[in-house]
Structure formats: C-alpha cells, structure tokens
N, C-alpha and C positions, 0 to 999 in steps of 0.2 A: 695802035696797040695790037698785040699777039697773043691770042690765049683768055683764060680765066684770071682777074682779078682780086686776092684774096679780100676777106672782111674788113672793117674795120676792127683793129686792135688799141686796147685800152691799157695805160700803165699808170698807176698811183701815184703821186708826189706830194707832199707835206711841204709848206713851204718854211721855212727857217730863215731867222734873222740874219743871217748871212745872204739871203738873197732879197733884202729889199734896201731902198736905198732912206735918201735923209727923210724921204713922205711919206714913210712907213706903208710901200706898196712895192712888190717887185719890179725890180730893175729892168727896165725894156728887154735887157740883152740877156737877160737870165733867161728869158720866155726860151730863145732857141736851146740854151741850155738844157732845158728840162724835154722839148724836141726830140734833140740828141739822145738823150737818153730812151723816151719810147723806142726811137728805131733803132737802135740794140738791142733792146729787150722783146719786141718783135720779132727781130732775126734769131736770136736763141728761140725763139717762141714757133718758131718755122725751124727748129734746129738747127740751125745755124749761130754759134759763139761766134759774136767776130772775130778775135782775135787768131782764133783757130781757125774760123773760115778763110781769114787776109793770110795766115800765112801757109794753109795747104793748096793754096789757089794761089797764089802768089798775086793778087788783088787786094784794092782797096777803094773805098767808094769816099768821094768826096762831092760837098755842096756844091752846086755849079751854080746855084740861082735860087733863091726865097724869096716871095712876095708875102708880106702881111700884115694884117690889119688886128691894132687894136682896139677892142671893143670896149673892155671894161677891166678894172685894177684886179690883184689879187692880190693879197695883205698877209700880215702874218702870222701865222700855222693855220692858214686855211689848208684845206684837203683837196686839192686837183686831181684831175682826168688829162691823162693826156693820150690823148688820140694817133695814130697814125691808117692810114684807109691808102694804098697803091690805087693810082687812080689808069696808071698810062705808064708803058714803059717800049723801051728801043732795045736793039741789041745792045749797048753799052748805057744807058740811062733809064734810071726810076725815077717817076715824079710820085710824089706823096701828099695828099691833103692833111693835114696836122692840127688839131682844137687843142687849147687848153681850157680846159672847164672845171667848173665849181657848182653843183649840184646839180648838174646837166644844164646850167644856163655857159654858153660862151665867153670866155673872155678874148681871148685871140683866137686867130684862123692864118694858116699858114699854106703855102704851095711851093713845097718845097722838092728843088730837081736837084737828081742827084747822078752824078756819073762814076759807072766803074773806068777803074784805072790798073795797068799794068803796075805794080806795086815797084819795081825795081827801075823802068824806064819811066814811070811816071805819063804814059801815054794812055789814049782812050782804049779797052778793051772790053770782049763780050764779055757779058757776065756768065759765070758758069754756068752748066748746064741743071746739074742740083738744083739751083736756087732758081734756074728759071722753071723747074718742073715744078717745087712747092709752089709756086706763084701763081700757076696754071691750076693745082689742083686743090690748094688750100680752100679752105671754106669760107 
C-alpha cells in the first residue's frame, strides 16, 4: 500500500420487501447489492460521480474478488449501515473492507478487491491520479 488511507465511510439503507426472500430476511445476494451502492456514494463523497468520473477517465472499476462472511439476517425495514473503509490499494487495484450493520451490531463483513479498468479496451489500468490524491489525503 501507497500513501494515506481514507476513513471509514457510512451509507444508510432501509431494507424493503423487495430485498428479502421467502424467510422474510434479506436475500444473500442483495448484501453485495446494498455494497455496491456504499462505494458510489463514497466516490461522490470524495467527489468523484462515477458515472462522470468512468467517462472523463475513460475508466471503470470492476470486482475482481469478494470474501464474506455472514453473521447474522437483516429483515424487513430494518435500518442498515453500510460501511466501506480502503484498506490497501496498487496502481490499478482497491481492496475495500465493507460491514453491513444494524445498530452498530454486524451482520455481514466483506473484503472486497476491486480493479480499475481501461473502459474501452477492457484491460488493467492505473487509477487516476485525482482519485489517487483524495485517497492519500482524505481523512
């Protein structure tokens, strides 16, 4: 790892009956779902929109690898936390540590690696340099 690590960052999610399955608890797969969504909202949250950052950079970051562990269910309209915290990153890859939680007890934990990508060739690239100086000086 290179540089300053920013904090951990927290996004709100509400869970809705569309994301639990027949045992009235969220769908395994939704967990990454709701993921996904913290680290976009991170990225805005470091200024960076992705959609505007992939296409002025001509990048896009994609999951290379997730590990995670479920701890305990989340039901429905509970109020989650979802976490994302940069733990470690390379010139073309961020790993990410990910919680979701429910009144700051854990339900999941995720380690989630992600790699930038040449948007148009589809090949490994550095990540810009923007994004690598907030990461450096973010708090």
């Amino acid at each position: 790892m290179t540089g300053r690590m920013s904090a951990e960052f927290s996004f709100p999610v509400r869970v809705y009956y569309e994301d639990t399955d027949a045992a009235g608890v969220v769908y395994y797969a939704n967990y990454l779902k709701f993921m996904e969504r913290a680290r976009t909202e991170w990225l805005a949250a470091l200024g960076f929109p992705l959609a505007a950052f992939e296409r002025e950079h001509g990048v896009a970051f994609v999951v290379h690898r997730v590990e995670i562990d479920f701890v305990a269910p989340a039901r429905l309209n509970d109020r989650l936390d979802v976490t994302v915290e940069p733990v470690d990153r390379g010139a073309s890859r961020l790993v990410a540590l990910q919680e979701v939680r429910r009144d700051g007890a854990t339900l999941t934990r995720a380690r989630v690696a992600l790699a930038c990508i040449d948007a148009a060739r589809w090949k490994p690239a550095r990540m810009p340099p923007p994004l690598l100086a907030a990461l450096e000086t973010a708090p």
